[in-house]
Structures are given as C-alpha cells and as structure tokens.
PDB file of N, CA, C and O in Angstrom:
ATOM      1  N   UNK A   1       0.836  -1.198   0.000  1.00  0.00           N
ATOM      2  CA  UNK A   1       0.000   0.000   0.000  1.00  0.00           C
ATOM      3  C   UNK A   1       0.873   1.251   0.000  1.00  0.00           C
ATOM      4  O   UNK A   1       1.757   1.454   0.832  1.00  0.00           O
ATOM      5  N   UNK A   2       0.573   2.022  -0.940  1.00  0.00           N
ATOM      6  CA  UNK A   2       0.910   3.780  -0.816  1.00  0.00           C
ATOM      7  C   UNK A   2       1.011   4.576   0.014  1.00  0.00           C
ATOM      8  O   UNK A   2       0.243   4.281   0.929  1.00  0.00           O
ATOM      9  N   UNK A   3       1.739   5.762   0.284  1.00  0.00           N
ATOM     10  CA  UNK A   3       1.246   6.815   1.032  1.00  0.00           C
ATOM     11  C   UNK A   3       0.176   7.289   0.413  1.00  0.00           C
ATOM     12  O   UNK A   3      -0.219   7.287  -0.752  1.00  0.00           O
ATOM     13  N   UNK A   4      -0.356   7.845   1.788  1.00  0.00           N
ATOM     14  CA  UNK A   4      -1.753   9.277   1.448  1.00  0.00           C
ATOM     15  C   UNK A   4      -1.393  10.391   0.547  1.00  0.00           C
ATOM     16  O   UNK A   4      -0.168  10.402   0.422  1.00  0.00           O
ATOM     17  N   UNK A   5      -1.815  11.095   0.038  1.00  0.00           N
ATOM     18  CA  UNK A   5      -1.584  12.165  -0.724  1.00  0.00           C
ATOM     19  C   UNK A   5      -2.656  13.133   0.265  1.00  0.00           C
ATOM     20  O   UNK A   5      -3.813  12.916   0.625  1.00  0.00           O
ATOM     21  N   UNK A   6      -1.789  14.206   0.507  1.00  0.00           N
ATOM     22  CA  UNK A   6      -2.719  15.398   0.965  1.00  0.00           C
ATOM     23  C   UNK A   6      -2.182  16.711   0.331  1.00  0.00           C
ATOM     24  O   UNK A   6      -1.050  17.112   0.601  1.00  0.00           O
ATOM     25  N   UNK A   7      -3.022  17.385  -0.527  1.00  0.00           N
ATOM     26  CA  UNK A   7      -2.826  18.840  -1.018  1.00  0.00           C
ATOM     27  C   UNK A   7      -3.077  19.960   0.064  1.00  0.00           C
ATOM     28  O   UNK A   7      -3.848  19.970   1.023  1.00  0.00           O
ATOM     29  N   UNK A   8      -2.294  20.779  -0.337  1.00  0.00           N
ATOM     30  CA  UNK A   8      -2.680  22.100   0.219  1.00  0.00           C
ATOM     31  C   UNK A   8      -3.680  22.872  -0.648  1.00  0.00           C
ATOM     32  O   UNK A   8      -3.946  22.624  -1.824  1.00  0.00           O
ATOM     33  N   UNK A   9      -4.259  23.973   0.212  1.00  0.00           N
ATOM     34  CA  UNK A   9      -5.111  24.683  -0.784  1.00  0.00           C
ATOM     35  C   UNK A   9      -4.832  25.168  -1.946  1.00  0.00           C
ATOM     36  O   UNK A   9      -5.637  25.040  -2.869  1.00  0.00           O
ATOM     37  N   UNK A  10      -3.731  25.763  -2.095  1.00  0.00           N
ATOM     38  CA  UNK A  10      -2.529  26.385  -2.766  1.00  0.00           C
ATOM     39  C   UNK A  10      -2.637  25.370  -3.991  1.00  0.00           C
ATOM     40  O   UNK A  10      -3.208  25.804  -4.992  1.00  0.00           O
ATOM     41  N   UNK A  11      -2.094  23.922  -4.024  1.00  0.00           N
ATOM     42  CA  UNK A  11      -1.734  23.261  -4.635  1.00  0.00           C
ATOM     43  C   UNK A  11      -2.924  22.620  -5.162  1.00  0.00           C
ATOM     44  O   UNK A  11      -2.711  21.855  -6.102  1.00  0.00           O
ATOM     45  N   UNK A  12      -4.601  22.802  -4.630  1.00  0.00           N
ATOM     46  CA  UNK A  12      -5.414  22.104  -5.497  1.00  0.00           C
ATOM     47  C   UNK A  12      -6.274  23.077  -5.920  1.00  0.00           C
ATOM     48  O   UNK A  12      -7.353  22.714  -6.386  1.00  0.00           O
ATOM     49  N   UNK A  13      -5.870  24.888  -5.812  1.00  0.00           N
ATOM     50  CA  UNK A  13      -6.403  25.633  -6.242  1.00  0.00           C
ATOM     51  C   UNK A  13      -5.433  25.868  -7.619  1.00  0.00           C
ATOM     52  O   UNK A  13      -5.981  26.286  -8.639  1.00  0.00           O
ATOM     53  N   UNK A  14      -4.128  25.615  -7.615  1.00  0.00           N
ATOM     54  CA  UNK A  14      -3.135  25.313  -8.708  1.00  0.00           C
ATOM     55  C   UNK A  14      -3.451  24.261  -9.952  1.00  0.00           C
ATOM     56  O   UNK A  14      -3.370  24.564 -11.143  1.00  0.00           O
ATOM     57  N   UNK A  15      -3.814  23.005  -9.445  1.00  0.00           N
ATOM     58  CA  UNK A  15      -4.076  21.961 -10.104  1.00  0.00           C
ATOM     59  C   UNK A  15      -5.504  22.360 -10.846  1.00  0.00           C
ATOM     60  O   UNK A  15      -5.680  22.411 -12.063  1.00  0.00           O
ATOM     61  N   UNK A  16      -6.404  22.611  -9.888  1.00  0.00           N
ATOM     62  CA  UNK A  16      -7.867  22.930 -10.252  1.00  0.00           C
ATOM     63  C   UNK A  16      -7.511  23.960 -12.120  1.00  0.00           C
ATOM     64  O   UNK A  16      -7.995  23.686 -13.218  1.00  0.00           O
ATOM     65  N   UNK A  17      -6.645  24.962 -11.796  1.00  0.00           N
ATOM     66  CA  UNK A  17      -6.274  26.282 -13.249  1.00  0.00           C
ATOM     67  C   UNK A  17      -5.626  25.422 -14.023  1.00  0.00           C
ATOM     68  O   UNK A  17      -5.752  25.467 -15.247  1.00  0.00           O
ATOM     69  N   UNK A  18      -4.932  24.621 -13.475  1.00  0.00           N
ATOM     70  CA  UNK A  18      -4.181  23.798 -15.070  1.00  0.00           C
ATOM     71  C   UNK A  18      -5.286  22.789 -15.761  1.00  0.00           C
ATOM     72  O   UNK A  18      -5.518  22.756 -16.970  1.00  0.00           O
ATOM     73  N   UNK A  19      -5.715  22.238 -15.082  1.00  0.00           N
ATOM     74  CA  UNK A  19      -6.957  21.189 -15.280  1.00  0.00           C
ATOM     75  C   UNK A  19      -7.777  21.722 -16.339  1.00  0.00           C
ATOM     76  O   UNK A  19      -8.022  21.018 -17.318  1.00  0.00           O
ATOM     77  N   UNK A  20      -8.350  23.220 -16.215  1.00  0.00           N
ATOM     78  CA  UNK A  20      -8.993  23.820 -16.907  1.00  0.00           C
ATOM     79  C   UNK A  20      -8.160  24.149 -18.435  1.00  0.00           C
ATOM     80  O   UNK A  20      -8.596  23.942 -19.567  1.00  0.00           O
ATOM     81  N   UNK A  21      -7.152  24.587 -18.134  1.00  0.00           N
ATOM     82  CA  UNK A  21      -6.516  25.368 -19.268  1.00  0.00           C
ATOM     83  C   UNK A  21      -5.719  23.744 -20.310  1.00  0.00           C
ATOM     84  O   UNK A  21      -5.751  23.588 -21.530  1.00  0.00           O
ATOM     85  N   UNK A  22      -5.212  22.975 -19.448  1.00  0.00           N
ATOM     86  CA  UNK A  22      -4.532  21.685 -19.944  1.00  0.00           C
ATOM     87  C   UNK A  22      -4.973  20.660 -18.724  1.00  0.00           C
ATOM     88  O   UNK A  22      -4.605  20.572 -17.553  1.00  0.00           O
ATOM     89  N   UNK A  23      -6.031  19.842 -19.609  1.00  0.00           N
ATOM     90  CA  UNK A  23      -6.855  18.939 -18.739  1.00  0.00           C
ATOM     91  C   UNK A  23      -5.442  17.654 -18.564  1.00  0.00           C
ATOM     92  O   UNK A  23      -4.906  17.290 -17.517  1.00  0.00           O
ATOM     93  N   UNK A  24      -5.081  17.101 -20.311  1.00  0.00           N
ATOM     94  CA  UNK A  24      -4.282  16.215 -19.999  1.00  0.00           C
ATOM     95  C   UNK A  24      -2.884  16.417 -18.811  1.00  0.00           C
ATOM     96  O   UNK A  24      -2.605  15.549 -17.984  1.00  0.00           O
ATOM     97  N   UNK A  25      -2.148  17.703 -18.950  1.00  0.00           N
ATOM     98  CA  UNK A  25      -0.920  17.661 -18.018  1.00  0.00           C
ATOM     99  C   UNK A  25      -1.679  17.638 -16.994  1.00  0.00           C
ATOM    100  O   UNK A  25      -1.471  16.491 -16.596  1.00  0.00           O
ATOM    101  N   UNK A  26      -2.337  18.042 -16.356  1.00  0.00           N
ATOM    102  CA  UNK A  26      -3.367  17.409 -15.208  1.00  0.00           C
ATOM    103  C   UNK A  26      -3.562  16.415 -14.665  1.00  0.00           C
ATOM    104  O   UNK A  26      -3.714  16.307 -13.449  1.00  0.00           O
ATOM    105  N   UNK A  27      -3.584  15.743 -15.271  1.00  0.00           N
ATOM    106  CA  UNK A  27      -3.972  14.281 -15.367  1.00  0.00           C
ATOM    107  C   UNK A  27      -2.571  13.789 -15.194  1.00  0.00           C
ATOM    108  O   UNK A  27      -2.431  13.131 -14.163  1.00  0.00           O
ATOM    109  N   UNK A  28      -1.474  13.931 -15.938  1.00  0.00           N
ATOM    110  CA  UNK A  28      -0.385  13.431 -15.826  1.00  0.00           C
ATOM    111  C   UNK A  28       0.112  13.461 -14.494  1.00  0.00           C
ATOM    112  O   UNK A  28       0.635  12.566 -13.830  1.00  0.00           O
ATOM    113  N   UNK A  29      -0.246  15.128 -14.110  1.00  0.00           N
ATOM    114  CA  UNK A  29       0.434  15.416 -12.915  1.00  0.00           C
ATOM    115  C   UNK A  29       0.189  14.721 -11.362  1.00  0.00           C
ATOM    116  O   UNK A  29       0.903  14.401 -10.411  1.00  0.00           O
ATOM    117  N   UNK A  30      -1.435  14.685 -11.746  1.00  0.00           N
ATOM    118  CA  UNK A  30      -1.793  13.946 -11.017  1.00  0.00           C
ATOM    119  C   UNK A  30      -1.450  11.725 -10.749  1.00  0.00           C
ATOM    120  O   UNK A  30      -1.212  10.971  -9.805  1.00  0.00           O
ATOM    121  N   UNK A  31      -1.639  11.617 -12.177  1.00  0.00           N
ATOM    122  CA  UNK A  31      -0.900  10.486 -11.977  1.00  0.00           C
ATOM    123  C   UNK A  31       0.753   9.891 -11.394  1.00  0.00           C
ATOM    124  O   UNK A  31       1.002   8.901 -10.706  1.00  0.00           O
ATOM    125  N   UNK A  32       1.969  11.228 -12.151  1.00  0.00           N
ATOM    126  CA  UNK A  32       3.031  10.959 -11.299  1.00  0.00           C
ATOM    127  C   UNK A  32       2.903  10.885 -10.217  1.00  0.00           C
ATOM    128  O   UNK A  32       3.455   9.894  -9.738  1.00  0.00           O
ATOM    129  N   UNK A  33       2.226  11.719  -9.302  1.00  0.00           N
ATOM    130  CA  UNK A  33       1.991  11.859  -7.811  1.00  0.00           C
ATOM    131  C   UNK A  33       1.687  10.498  -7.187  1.00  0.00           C
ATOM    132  O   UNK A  33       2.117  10.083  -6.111  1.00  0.00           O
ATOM    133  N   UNK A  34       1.039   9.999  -7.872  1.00  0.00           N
ATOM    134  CA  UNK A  34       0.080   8.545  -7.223  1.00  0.00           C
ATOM    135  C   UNK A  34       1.468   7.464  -7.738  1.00  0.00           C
ATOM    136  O   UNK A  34       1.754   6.387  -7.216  1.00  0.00           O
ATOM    137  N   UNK A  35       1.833   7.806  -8.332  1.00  0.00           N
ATOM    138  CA  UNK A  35       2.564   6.489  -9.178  1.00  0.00           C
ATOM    139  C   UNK A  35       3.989   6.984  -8.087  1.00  0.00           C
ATOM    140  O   UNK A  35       4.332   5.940  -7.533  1.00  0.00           O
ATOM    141  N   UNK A  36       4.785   8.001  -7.663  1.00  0.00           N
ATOM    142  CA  UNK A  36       5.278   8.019  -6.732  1.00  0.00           C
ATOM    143  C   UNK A  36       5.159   7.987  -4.977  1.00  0.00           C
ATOM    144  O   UNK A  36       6.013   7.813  -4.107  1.00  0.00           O
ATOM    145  N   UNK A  37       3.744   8.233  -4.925  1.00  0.00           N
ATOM    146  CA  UNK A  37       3.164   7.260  -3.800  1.00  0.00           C
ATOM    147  C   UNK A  37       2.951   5.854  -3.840  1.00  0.00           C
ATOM    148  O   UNK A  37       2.510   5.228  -2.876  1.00  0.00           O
ATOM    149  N   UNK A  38       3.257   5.337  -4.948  1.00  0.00           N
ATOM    150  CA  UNK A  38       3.110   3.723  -4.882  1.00  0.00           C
ATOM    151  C   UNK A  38       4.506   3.480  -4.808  1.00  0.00           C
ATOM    152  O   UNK A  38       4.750   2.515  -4.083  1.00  0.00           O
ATOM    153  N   UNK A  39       5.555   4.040  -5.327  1.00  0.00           N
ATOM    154  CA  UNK A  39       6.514   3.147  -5.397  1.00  0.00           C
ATOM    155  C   UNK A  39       7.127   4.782  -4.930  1.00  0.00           C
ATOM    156  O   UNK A  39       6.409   5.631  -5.460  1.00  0.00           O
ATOM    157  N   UNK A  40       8.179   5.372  -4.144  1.00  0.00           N
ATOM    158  CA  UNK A  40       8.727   6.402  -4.413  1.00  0.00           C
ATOM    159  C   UNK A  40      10.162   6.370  -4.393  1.00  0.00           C
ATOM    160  O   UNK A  40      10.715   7.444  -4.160  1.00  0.00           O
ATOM    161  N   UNK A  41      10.867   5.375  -4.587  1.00  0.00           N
ATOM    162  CA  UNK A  41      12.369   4.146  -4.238  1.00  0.00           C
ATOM    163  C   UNK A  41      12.997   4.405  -6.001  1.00  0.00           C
ATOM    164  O   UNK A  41      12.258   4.101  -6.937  1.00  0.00           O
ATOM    165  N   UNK A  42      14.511   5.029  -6.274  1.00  0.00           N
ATOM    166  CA  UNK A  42      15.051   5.000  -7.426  1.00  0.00           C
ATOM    167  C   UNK A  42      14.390   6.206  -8.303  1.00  0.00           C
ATOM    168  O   UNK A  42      14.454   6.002  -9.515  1.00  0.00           O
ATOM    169  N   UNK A  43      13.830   7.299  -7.948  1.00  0.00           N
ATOM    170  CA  UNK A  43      13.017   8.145  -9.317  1.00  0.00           C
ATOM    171  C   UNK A  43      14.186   9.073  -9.642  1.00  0.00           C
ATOM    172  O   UNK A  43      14.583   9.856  -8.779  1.00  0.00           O
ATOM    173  N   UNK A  44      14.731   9.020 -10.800  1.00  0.00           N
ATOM    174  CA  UNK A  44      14.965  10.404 -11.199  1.00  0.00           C
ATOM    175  C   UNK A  44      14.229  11.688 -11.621  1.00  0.00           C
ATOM    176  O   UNK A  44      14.929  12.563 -12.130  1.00  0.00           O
ATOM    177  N   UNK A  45      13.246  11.859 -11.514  1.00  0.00           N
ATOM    178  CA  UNK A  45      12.509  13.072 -11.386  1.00  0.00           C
ATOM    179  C   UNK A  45      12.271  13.483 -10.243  1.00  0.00           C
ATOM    180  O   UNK A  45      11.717  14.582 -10.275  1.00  0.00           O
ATOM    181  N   UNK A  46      12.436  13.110  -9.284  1.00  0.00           N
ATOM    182  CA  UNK A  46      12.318  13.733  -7.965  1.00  0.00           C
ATOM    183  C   UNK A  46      13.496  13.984  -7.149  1.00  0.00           C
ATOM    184  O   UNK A  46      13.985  12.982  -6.626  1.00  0.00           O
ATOM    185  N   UNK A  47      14.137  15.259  -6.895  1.00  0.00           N
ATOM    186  CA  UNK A  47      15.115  16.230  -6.161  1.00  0.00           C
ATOM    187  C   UNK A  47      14.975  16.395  -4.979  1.00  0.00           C
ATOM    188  O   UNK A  47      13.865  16.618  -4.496  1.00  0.00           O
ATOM    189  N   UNK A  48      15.970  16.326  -4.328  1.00  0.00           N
ATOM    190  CA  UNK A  48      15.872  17.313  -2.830  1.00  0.00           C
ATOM    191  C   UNK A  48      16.224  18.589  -3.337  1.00  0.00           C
ATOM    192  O   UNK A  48      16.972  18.736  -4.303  1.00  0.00           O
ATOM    193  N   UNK A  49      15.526  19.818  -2.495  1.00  0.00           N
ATOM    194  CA  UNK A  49      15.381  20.808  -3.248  1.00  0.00           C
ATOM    195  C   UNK A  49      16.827  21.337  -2.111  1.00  0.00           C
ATOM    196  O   UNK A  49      16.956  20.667  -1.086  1.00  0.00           O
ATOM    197  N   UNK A  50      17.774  22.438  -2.339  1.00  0.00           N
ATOM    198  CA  UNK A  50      18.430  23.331  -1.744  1.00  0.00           C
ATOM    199  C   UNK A  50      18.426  24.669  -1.514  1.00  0.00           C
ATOM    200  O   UNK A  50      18.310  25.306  -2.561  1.00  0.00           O
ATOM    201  N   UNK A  51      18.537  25.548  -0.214  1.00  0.00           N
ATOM    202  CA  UNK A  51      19.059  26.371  -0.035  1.00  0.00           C
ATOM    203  C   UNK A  51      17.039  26.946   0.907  1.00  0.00           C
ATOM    204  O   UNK A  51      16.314  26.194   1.558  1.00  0.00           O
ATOM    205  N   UNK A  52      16.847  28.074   0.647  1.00  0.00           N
ATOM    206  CA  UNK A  52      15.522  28.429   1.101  1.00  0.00           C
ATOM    207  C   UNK A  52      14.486  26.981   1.071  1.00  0.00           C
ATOM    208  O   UNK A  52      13.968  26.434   2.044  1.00  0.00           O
ATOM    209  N   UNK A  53      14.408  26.656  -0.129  1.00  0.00           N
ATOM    210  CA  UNK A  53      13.795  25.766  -0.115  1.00  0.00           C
ATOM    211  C   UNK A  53      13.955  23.817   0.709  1.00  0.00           C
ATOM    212  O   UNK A  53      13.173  22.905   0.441  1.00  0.00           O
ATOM    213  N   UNK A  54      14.861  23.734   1.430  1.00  0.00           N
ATOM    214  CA  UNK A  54      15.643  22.834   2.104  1.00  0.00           C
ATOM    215  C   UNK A  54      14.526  21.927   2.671  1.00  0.00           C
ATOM    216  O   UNK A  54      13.513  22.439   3.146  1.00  0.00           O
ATOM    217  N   UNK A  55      14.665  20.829   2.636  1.00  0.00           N
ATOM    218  CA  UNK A  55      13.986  19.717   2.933  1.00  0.00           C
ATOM    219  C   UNK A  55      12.215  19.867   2.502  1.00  0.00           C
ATOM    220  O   UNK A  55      11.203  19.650   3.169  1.00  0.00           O
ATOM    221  N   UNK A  56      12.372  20.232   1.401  1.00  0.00           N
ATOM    222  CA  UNK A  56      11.442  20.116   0.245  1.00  0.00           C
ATOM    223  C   UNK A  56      12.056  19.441  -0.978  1.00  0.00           C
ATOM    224  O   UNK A  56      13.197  19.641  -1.395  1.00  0.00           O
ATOM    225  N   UNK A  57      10.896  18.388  -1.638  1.00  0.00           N
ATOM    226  CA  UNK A  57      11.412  17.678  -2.689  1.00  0.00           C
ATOM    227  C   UNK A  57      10.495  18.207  -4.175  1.00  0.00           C
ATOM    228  O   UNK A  57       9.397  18.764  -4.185  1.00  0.00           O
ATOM    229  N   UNK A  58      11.137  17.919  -5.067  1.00  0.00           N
ATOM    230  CA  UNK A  58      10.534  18.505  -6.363  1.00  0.00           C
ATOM    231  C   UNK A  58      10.488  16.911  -7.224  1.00  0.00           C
ATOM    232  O   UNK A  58      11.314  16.010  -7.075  1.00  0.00           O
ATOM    233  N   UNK A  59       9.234  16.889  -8.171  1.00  0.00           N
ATOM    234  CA  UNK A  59       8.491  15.907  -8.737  1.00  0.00           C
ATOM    235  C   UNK A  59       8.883  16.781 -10.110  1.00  0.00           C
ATOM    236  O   UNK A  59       8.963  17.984  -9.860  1.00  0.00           O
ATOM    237  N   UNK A  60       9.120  16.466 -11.382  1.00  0.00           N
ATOM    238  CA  UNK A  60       9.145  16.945 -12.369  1.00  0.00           C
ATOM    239  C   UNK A  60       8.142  16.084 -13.128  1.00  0.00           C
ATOM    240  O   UNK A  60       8.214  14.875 -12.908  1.00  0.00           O
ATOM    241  N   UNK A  61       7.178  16.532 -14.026  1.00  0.00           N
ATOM    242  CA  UNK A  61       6.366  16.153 -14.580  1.00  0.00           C
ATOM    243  C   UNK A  61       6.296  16.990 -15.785  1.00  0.00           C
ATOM    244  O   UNK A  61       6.253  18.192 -15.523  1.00  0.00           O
ATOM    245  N   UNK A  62       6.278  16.743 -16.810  1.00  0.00           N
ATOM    246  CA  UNK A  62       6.402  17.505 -18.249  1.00  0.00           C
ATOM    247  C   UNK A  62       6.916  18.954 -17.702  1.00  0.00           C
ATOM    248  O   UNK A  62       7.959  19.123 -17.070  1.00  0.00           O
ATOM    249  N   UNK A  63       6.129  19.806 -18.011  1.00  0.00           N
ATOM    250  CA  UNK A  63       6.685  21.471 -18.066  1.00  0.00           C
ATOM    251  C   UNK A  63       6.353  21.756 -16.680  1.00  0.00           C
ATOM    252  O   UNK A  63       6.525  22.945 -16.413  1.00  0.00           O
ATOM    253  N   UNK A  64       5.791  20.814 -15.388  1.00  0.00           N
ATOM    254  CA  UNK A  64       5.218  21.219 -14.195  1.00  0.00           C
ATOM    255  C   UNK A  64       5.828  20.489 -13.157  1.00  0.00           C
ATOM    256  O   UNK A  64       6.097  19.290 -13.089  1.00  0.00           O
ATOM    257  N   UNK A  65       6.038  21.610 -12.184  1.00  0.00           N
ATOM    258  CA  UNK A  65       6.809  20.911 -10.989  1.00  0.00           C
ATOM    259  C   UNK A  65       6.012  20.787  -9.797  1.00  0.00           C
ATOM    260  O   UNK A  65       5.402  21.697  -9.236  1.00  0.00           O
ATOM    261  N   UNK A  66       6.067  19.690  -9.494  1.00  0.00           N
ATOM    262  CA  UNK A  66       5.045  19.728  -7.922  1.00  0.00           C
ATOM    263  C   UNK A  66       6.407  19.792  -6.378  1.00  0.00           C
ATOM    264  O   UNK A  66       7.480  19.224  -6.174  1.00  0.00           O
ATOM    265  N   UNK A  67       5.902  20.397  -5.920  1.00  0.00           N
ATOM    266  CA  UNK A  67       7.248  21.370  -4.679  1.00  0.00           C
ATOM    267  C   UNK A  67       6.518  20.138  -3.594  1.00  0.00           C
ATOM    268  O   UNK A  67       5.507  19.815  -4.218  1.00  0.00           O
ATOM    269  N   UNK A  68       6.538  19.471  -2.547  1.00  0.00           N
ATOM    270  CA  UNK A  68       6.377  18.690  -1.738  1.00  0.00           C
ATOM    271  C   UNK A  68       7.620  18.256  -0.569  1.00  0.00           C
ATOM    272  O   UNK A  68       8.843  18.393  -0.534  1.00  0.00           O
ATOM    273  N   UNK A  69       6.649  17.701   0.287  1.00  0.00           N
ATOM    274  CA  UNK A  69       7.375  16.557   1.732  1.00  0.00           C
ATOM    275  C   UNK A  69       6.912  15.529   2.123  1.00  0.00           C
ATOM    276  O   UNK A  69       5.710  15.271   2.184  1.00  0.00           O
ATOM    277  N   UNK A  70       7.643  14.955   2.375  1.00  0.00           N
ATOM    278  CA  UNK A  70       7.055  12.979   2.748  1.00  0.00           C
ATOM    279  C   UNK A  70       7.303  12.950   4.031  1.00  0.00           C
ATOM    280  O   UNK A  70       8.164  13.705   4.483  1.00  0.00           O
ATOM    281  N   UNK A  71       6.577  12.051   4.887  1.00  0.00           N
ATOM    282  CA  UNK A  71       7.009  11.185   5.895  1.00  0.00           C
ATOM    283  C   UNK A  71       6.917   9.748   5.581  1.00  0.00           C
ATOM    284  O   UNK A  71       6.949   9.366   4.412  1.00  0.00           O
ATOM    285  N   UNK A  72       6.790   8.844   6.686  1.00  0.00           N
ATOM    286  CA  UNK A  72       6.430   7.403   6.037  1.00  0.00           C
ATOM    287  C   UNK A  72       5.384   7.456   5.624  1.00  0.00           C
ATOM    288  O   UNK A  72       5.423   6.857   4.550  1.00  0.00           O
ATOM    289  N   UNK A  73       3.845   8.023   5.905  1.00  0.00           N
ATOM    290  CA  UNK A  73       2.869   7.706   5.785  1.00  0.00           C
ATOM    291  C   UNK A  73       1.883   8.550   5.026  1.00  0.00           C
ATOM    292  O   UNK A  73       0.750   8.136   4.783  1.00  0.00           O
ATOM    293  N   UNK A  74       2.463  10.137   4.522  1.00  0.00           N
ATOM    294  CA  UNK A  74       1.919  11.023   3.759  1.00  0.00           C
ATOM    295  C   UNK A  74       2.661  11.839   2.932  1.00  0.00           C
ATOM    296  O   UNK A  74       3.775  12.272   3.225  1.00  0.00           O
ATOM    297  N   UNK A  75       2.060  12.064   1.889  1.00  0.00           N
ATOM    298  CA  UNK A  75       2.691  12.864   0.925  1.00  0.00           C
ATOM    299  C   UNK A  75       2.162  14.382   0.951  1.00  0.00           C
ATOM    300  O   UNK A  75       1.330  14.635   0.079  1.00  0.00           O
ATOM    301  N   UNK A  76       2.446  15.224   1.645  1.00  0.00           N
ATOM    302  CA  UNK A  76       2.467  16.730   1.396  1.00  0.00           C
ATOM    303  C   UNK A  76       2.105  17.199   0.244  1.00  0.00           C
ATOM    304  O   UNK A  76       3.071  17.951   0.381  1.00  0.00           O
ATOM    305  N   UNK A  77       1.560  17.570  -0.999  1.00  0.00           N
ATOM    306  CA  UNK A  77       1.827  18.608  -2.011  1.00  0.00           C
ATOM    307  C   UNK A  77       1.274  20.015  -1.703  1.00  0.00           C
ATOM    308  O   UNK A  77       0.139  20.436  -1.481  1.00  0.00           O
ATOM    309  N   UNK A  78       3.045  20.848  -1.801  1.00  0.00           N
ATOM    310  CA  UNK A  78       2.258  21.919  -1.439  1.00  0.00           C
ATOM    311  C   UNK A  78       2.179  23.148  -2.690  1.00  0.00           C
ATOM    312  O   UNK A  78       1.542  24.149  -2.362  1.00  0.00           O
ATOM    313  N   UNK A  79       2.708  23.143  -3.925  1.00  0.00           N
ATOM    314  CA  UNK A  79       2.842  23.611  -4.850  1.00  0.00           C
ATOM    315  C   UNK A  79       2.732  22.665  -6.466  1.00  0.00           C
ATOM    316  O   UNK A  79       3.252  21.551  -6.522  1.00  0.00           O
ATOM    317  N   UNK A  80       2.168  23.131  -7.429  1.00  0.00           N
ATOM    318  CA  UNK A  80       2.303  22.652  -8.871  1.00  0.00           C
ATOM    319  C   UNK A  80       2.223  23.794  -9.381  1.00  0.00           C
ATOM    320  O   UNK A  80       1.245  24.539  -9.317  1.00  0.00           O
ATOM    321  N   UNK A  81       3.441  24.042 -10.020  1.00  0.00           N
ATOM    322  CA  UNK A  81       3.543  25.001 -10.904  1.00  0.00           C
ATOM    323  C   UNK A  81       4.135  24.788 -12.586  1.00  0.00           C
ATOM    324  O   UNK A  81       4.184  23.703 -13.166  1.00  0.00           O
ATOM    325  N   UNK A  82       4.448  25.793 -13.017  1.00  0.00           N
ATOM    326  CA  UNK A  82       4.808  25.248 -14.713  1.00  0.00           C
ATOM    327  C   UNK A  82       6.730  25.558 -14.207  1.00  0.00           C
ATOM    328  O   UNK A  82       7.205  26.164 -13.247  1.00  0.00           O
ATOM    329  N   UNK A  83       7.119  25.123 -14.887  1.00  0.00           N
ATOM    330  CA  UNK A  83       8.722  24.979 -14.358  1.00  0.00           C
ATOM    331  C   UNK A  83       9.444  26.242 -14.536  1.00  0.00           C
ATOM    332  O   UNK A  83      10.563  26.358 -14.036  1.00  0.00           O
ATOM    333  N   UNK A  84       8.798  27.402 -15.343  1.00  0.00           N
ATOM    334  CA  UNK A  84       9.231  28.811 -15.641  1.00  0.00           C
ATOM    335  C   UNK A  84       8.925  29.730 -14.442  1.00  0.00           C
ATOM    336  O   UNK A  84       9.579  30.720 -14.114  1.00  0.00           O
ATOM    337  N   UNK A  85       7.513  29.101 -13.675  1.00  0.00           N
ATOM    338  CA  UNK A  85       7.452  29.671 -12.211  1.00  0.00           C
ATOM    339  C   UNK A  85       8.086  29.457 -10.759  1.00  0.00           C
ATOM    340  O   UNK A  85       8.330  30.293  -9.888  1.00  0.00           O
ATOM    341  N   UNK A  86       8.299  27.914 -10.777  1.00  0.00           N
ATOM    342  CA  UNK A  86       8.383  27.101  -9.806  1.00  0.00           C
ATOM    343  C   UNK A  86       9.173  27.543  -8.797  1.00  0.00           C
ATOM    344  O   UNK A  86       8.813  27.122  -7.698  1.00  0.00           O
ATOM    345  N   UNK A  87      10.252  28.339  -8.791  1.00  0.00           N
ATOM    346  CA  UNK A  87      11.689  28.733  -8.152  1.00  0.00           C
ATOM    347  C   UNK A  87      11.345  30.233  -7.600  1.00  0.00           C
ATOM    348  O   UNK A  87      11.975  30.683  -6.643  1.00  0.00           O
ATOM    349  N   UNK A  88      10.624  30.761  -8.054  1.00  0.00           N
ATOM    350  CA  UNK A  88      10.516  32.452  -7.879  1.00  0.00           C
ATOM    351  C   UNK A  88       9.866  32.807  -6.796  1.00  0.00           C
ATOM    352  O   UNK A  88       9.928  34.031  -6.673  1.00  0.00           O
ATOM    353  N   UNK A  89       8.978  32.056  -5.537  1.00  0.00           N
ATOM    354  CA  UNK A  89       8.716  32.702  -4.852  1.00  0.00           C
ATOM    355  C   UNK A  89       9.871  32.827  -3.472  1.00  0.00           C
ATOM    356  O   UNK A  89       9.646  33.609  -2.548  1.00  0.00           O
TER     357      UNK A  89
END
C-alpha cells in the first residue's frame, strides 16, 4: 500500500487552473503523484530541493513541478507550478 496524498489549498487551487486550461498535463500530474506514492524508491525526477527551499522535494512532470514533503505515511503537495514559475517565490 501507498502513502496518502494530501494537497494544500494552494496546490489544489493550482491543479484545479491547469486542469482547466490543460486537462491532460493534469492528469499526468496527477498520476506521477500517485505512481510516486506507490513506489517512491530510485526516481529520477524527484530532487531534494536546496538552499531556502531545504527539505522540500521537487516531482518533475512535463513542463510542471510539484514542490512537496514525505514522511512514512503522507505525501504533502504543497505547490504545482509550470517549471518557468516554480523557483521564484
């Protein structure tokens, strides 16, 4: 069995605007998420992030990055952004 996935508001008021504008990367995005809650062992798309951002991990998914934290038993998402935004706040 998987971890939980829990969004922040942030991140499913994010998902909710891409969904609309690009249903499929949506969908994708949402599937990496689940597919790295099933297995999250060996990914190269997923970073430990550095510096401000420190013990936050990054999910790369086509042009969209999901910003997150794990424990054993839940998956955090607290950002999806397009990868031209992702770094700037």
């Amino acid at each position: 069995m998987g971890k939980q996935i829990q969004y922040s508001l942030k991140a499913a008021k994010q998902l909710r605007k891409i969904f609309k504008a690009d249903r499929q990367s949506a969908e994708m995005i949402i599937s990496a998420i689940e597919k790295y809650a099933e297995s999250p062992l060996n990914r190269s798309d997923v970073k430990i992030l550095k510096g401000q951002f420190e013990d936050l991990k990054r999910l790369r998914v086509g042009n969209y990055r999901v910003i997150f934290d794990e424990n054993l038993i839940i998956i955090n998402v607290y950002e999806i952004k397009h990868r031209q935004e992702a770094y700037h706040d």
